[in-house]
C-alpha positions as CSV (number, residue, x, y, z in Angstrom):
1,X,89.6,82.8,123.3
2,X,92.5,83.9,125.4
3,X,95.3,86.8,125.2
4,X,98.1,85.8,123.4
5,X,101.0,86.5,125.7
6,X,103.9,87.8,124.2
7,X,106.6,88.9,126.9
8,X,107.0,90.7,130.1
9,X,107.8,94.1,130.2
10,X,111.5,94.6,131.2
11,X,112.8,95.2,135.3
12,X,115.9,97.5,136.2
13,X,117.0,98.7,139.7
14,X,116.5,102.5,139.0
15,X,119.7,102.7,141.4
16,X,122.1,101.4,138.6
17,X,120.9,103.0,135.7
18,X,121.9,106.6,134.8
19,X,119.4,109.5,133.8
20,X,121.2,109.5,129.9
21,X,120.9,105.7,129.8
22,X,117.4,105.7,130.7
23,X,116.4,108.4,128.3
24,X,118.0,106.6,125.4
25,X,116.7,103.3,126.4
26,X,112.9,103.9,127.3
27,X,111.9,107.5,126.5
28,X,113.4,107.4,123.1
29,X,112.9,104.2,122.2
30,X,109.3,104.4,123.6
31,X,109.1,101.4,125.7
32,X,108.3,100.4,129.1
33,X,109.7,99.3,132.5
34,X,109.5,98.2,135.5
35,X,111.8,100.3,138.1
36,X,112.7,99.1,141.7
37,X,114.7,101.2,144.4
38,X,113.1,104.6,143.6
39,X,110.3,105.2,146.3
40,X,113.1,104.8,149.2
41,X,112.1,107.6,151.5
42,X,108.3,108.5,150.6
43,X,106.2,109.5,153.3
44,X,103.5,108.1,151.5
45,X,104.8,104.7,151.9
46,X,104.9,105.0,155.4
47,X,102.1,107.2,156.2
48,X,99.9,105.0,154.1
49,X,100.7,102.1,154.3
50,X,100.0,99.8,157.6
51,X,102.8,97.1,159.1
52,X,100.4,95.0,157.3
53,X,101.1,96.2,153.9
54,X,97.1,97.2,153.5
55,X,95.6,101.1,152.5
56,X,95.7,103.0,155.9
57,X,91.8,104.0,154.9
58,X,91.2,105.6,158.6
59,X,94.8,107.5,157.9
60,X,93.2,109.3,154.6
61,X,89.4,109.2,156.7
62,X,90.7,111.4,159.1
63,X,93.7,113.6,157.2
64,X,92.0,114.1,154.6
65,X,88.2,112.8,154.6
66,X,86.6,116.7,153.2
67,X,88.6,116.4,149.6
68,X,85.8,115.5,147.1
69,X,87.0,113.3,144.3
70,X,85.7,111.5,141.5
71,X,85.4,108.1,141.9
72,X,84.7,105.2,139.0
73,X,81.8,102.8,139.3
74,X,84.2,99.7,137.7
75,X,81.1,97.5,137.4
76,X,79.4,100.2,135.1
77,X,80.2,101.2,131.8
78,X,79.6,104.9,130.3
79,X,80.3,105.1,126.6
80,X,83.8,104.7,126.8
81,X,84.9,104.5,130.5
82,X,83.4,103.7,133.6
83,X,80.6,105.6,135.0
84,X,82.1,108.5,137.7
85,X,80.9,109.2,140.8
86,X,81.7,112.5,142.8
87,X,82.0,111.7,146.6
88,X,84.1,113.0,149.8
89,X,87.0,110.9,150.5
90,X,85.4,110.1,153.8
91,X,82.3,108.7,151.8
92,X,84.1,106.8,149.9
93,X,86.8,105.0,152.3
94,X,83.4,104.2,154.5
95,X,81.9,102.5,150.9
96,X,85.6,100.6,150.7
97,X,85.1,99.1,154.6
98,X,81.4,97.9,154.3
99,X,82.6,95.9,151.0
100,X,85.6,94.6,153.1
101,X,83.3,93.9,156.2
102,X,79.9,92.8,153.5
103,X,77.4,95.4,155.3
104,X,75.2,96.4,152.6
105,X,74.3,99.9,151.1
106,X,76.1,102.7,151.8
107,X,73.6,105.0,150.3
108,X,74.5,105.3,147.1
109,X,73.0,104.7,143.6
110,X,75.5,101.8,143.3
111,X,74.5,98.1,144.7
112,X,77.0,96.9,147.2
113,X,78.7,95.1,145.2
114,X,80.0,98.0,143.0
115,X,83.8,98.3,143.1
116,X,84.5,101.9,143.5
117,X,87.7,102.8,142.2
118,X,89.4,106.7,143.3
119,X,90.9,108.3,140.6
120,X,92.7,111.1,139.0
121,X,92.7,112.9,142.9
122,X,94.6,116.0,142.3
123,X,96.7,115.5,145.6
124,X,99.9,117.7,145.1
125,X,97.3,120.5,144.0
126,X,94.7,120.2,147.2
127,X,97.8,119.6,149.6
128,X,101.0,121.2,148.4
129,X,102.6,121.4,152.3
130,X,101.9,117.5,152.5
131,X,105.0,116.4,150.5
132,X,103.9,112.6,150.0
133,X,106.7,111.6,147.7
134,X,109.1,113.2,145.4
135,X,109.1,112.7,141.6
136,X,112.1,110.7,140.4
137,X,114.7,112.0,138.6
138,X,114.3,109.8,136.0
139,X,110.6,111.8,135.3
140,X,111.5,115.8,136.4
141,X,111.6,116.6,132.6
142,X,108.0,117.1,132.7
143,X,107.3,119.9,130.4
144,X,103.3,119.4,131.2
145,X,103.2,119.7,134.7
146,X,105.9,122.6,135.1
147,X,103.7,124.7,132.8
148,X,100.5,124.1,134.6
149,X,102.4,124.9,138.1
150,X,102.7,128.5,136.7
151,X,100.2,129.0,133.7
152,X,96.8,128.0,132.9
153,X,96.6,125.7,129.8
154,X,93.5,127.2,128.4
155,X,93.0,131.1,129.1
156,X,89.1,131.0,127.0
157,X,86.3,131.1,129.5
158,X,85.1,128.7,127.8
159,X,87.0,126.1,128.8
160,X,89.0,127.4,132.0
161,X,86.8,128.3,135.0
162,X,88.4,129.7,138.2
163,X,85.9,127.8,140.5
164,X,87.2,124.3,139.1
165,X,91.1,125.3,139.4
166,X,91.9,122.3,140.9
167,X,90.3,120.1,138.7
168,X,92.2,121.4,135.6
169,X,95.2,122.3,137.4
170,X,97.8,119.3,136.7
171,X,98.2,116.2,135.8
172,X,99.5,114.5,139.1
173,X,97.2,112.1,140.5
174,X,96.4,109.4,143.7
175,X,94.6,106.4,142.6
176,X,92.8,104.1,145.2
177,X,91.0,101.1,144.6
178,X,89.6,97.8,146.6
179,X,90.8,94.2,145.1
180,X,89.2,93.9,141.8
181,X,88.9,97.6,140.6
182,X,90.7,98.1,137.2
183,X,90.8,100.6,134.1
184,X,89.3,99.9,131.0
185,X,91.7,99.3,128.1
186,X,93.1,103.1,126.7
187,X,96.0,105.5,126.0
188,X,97.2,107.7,127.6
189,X,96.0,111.8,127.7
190,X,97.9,113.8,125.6
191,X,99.6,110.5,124.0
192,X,101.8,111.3,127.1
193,X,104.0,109.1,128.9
194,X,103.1,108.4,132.6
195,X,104.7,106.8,135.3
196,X,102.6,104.9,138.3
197,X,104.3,104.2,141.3
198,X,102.3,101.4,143.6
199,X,102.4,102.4,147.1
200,X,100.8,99.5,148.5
201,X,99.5,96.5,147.3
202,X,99.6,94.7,143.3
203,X,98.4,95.4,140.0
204,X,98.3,93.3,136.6
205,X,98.9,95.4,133.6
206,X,98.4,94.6,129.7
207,X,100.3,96.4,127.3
208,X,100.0,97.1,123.5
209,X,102.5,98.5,121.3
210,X,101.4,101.6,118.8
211,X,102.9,99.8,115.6
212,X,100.0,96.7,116.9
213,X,97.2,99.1,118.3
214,X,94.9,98.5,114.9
215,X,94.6,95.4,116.3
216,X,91.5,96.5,118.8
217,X,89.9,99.1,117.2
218,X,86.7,98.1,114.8
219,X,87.0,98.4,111.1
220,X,86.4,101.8,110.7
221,X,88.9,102.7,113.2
222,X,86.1,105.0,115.2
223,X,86.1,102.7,118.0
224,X,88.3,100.4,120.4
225,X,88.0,97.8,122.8
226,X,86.4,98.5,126.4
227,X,87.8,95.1,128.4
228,X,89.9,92.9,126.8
229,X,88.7,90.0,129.1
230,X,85.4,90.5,127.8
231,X,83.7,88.3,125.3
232,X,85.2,91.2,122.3
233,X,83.0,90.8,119.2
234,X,84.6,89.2,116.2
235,X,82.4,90.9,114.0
236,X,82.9,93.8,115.5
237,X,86.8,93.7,115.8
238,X,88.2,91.2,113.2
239,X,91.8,91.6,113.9
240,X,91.5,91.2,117.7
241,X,93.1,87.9,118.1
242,X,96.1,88.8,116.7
243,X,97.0,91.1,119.0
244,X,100.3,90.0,121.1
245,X,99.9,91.6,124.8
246,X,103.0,92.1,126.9
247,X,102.0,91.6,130.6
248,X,103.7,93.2,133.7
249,X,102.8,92.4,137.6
250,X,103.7,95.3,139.4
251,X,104.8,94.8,143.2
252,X,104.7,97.4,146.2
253,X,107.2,99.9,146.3
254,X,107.4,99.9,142.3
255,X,107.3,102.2,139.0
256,X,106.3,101.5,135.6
257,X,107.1,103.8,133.5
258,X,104.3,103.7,130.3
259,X,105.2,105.3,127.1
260,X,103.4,106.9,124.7
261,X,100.5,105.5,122.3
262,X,100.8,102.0,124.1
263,X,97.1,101.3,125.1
264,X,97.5,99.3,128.1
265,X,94.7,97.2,130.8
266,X,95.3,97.5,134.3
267,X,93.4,95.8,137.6
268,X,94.5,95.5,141.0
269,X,95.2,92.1,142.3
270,X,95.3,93.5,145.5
271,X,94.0,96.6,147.8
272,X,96.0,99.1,146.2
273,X,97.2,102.7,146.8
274,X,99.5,104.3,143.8
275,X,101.1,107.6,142.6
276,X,100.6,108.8,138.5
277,X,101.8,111.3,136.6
278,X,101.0,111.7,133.0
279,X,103.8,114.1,131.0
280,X,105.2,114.9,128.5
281,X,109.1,116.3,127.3
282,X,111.0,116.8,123.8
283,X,111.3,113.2,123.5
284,X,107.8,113.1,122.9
285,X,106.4,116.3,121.7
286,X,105.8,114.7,118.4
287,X,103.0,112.0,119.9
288,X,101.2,115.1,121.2
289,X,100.6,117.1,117.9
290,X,99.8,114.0,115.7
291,X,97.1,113.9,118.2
292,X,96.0,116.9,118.3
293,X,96.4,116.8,113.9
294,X,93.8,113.8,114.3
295,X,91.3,114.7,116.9
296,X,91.2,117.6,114.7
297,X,90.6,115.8,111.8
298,X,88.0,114.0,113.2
299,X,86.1,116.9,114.7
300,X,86.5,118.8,111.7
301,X,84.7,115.6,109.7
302,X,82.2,115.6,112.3
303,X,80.7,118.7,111.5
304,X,81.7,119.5,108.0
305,X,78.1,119.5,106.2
306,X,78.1,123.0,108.6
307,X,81.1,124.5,106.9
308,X,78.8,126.9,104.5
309,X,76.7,127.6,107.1
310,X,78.8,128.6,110.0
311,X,80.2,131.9,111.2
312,X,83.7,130.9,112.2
313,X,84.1,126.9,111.5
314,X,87.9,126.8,112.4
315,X,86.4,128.5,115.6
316,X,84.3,125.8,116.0
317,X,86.5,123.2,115.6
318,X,89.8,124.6,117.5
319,X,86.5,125.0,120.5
320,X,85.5,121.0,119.7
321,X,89.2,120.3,120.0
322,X,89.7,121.7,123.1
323,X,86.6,120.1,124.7
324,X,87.5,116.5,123.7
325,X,91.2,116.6,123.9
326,X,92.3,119.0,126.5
327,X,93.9,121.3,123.9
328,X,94.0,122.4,120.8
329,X,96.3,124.1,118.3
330,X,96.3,127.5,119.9
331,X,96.7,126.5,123.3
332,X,99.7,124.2,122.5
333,X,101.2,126.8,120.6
334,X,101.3,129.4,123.3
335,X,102.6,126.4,125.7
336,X,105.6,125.7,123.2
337,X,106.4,129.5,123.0
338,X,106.5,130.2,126.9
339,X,108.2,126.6,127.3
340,X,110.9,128.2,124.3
341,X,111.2,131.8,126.1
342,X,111.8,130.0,129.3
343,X,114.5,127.9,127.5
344,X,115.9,130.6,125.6
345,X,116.4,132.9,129.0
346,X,118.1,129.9,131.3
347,X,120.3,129.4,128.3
348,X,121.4,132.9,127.9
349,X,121.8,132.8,131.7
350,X,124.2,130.4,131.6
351,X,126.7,132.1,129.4
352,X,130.1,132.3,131.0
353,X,131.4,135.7,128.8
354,X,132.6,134.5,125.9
355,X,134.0,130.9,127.0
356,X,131.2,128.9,126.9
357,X,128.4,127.5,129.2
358,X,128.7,127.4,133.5
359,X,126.6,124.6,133.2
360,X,127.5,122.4,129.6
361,X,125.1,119.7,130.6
362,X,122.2,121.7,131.3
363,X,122.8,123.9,128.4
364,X,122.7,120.3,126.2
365,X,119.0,119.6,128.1
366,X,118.1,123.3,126.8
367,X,119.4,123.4,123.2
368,X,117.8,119.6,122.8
369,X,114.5,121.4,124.0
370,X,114.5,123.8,121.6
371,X,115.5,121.4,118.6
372,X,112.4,119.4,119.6
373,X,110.5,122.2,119.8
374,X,111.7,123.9,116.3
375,X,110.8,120.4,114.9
376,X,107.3,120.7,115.5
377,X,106.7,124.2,115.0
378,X,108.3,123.9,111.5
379,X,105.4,121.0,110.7
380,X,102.5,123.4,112.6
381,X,103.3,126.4,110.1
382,X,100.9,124.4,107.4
383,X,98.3,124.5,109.5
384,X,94.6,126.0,108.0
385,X,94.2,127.7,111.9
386,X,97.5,130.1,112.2
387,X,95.8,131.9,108.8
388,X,95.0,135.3,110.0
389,X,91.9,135.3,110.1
390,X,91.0,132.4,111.8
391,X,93.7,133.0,114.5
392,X,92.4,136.4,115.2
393,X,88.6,134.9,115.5
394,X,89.8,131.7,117.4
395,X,92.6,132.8,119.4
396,X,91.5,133.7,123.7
397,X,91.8,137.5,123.8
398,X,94.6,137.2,126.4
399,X,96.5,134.7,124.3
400,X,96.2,137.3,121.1
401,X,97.2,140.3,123.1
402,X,100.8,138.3,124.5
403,X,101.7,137.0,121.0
404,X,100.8,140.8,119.6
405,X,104.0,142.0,121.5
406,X,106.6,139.6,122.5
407,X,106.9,142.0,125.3
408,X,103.8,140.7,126.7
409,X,105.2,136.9,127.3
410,X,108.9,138.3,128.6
411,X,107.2,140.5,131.5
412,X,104.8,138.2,132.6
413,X,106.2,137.3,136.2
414,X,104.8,133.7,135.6
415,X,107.1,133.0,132.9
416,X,109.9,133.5,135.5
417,X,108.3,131.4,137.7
418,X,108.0,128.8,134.6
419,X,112.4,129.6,134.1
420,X,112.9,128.5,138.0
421,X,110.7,125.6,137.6
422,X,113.2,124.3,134.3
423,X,116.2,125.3,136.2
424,X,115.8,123.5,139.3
425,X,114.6,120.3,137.5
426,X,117.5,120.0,135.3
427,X,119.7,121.2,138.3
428,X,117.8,117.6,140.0
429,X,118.6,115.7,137.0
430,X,122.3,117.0,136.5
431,X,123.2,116.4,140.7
432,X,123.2,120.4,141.1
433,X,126.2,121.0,138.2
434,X,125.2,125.1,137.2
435,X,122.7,125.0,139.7
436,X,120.9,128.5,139.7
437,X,119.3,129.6,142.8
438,X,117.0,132.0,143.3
439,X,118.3,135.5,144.7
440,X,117.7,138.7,143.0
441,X,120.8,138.4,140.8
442,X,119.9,135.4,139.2
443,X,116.5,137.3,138.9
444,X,117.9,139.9,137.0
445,X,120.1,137.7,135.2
446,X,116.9,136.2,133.4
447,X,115.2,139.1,132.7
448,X,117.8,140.0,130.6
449,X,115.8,139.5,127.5
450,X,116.8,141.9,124.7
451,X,118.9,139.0,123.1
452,X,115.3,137.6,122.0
453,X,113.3,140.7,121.5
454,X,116.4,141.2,119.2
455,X,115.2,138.7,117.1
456,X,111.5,139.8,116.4
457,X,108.5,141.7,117.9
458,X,105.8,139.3,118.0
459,X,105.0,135.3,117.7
460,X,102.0,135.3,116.8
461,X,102.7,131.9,114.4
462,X,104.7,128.7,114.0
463,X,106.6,130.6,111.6
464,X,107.6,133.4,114.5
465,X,108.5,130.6,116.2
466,X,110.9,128.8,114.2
467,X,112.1,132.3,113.5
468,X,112.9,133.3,117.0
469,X,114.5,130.3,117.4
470,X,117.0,130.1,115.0
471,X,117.8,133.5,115.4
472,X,118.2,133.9,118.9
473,X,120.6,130.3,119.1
474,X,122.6,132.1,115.9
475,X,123.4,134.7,117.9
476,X,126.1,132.2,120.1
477,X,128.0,131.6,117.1
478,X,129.4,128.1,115.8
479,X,132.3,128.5,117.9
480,X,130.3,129.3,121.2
481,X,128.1,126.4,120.7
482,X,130.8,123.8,120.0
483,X,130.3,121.6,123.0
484,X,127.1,121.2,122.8
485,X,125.8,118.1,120.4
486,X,121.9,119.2,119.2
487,X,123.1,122.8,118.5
488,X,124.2,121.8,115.0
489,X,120.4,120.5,114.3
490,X,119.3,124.5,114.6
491,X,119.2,125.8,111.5
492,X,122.1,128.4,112.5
């Protein structure tokens, strides 16, 4: 039986549309697009690209042939993806030739007709002074990636080592894959948004919307479809032919922007090069702790005839968390309270005496921040693991000792790092208005914290969030905060 095709995703010049038009549009109302005129100027489209249109392989061969990345055996599957293979880049552009050229065996496990497909190649990471391309504006606001640029997401030992930094460093990535290579049906990390920008050649993409998602999952809801072009068991997944796909063929030089919880198909109709980044901002903060609330669920299930027995069992599963989902409560808590300092400081930065903002439209990006932010905190405070027991057993010692003292979080020099980082992508996304550059006054200017330590000594909790919060933003005044639309959502 075939895919019920139910539309094609949406196109817009990316030239015509307006930052505020495309938040409200897309981001909010969590749907996707196709975007055109955005890649003008990449050196990645030129450096790796041929007059042809084909993947310049001998360009990455030679530039940058020692980077070992993981590559995905597309003819293989392993539980729920496709088996991964780790290989130089040089290995694996000379496995992409002899399929184009039909020589055989390149020496690995795989038969020579395996489709090896490069992904999640932390380029920006390995090459920072090899600017390939610079992120749209429409995609700056990306909470995730500023963070990791200046903090570790997980400071257990556990789970962060220094001798894999790169491979846990971001979430920017370089795909790469022949004609034919694809990824299986999923959603996205995080329930993030991403955005995929083809440098070169064409790919096909299926998407599902969340409200329609129990369509391909099995009736327990433990499991979903690998390949939707598959022969998908009926037994299995009852409900699967009622799923209504929207379909999107994405051309050279353009971006789909793919929002979050849709679970979407993609394969390359073409030899393909393209640029991801998965993120996420205040518009969708709320996708990423209902995930978080339900892998938790589902690893607390999974181990719950050990409850009596077991030392620490929120310890256990906050450690299960983080191994399957890439966080878990503690670790996104510390993020939102570094990400809320850091908003908190550029905001008091940009007070103008008593008149107001410098900058009223980057003070707007900052106070809707923190309302976003103050939303989910408030629905975290429930949570078994911020008891204080378990937070004390759970918690990374590093983490425990900054929320002890909020002093610990204000004179960590990475938090200022985290402040420029904000700063300079709203100044990208406002055209420079209140731009704040970097000399030692504007320095000093943000280390002017006593406003916030005003407001209480630790936040060790969701609740010393919410607190800090609402009583560092009452400190403006009604009066002080009158231009700015979201301030009236703080509980001030």
């Amino acid at each position: 039986m075939g895919l019920e095709i139910g539309g094609e995703v949406e196109r817009i010049n990316g030239k015509e549309v307006t930052y505020h038009t495309f938040v409200e549009r897309f981001m909010k109302k969590n749907q996707p697009v196709v975007i055109t005129g955005l890649m003008d100027g990449w050196r990645a489209c030129t450096d790796w690209v041929m007059a042809d249109g084909q993947p310049n392989l001998q360009f990455f061969a030679d530039r940058f042939g020692k980077s070992t990345v993981q590559v995905a055996d597309c003819n293989t599957r392993e539980f729920t993806d496709q088996r991964r293979l780790e290989m130089s880049v040089l290995e694996f552009v000379n496995h992409w030739l002899e399929l184009l050229e039909g020589k055989g065996s390149n020496g690995f496990t795989c038969s020579t007709q395996s489709l090896l497909y490069l992904k999640d190649w932390h380029f920006v990471k390995e090459y920072p002074e090899y600017v390939a391309y610079t992120t749209p504006p429409f995609f700056v606001d990306d909470w995730l990636n500023l963070y990791l640029d200046s903090h570790h997401m997980h400071q257990d030992s556990d789970v962060h080592h220094d001798n894999n930094e790169i491979k846990c460093s971001d979430y920017r990535f370089v795909y790469m894959g022949a004609k034919g290579t694809w990824t299986p049906l999923h959603a996205d990390v995080f329930r993030s948004y991403s955005w995929s920008a083809n440098v070169c050649g064409r790919k096909r993409w299926l998407f599902l919307p969340p409200s329609k998602c129990h369509h391909i999952f099995d009736r327990n809801f433990k499991s979903s479809v690998y390949d939707v072009h598959s022969d998908v068991s009926e037994t299995k997944f009852p409900s699967f032919h009622k799923a209504v796909w929207l379909e999107c063929i994405q051309e050279q030089n353009e971006i789909i922007f793919v929002p979050s919880g849709w679970y979407h198909q993609v394969h390359n109709l073409e030899d393909t090069i393209s640029i991801n980044h998965n993120w996420f901002n205040g518009c969708n903060l709320s996708w990423v702790w209902n995930l978080l609330v339900k892998d938790y669920n589902e690893a607390k299930e999974y181990i719950e005839d050990i409850r009596e027995i077991a030392d620490d069992f929120e310890g256990l599963c906050q450690r299960n968390l983080a191994a399957n989902t890439g966080m878990n409560y503690y670790t996104f808590f510390i993020f939102l309270t570094r990400f809320s300092l850091a908003n908190l400081m550029l905001l008091n930065n940009l007070r103008n005496g008593n008149d107001g903002f410098r900058s009223p439209s980057k003070a707007q990006h900052l106070i809707t921040n923190l309302v976003s932010t103050r939303k989910v905190a408030s629905r975290m405070r429930s949570a078994e693991a911020f008891a204080g027991k378990n937070q004390r057993s759970c918690c990374s010692v590093e983490d425990l000792g900054a929320s002890s003292d909020i002093r610990n979080f204000l004179e960590d020099p990475n938090l200022l790092e985290l402040c420029m980082a904000v700063s300079k992508a709203y100044d990208t996304i406002n055209e420079g208005e209140g731009e704040v550059g970097e000399d030692g006054s504007t320095a000093a200017g943000l280390r002017d914290v006593g406003f916030i330590e005003s407001c209480g000594s630790r936040i060790s909790t969701p609740e010393d969030l919410v607190r800090m919060i609402d009583g560092t933003i009452s400190n403006y005044g009604s009066s002080f905060l009158s231009d700015i639309s979201d301030a009236e959502t703080l509980a001030i």
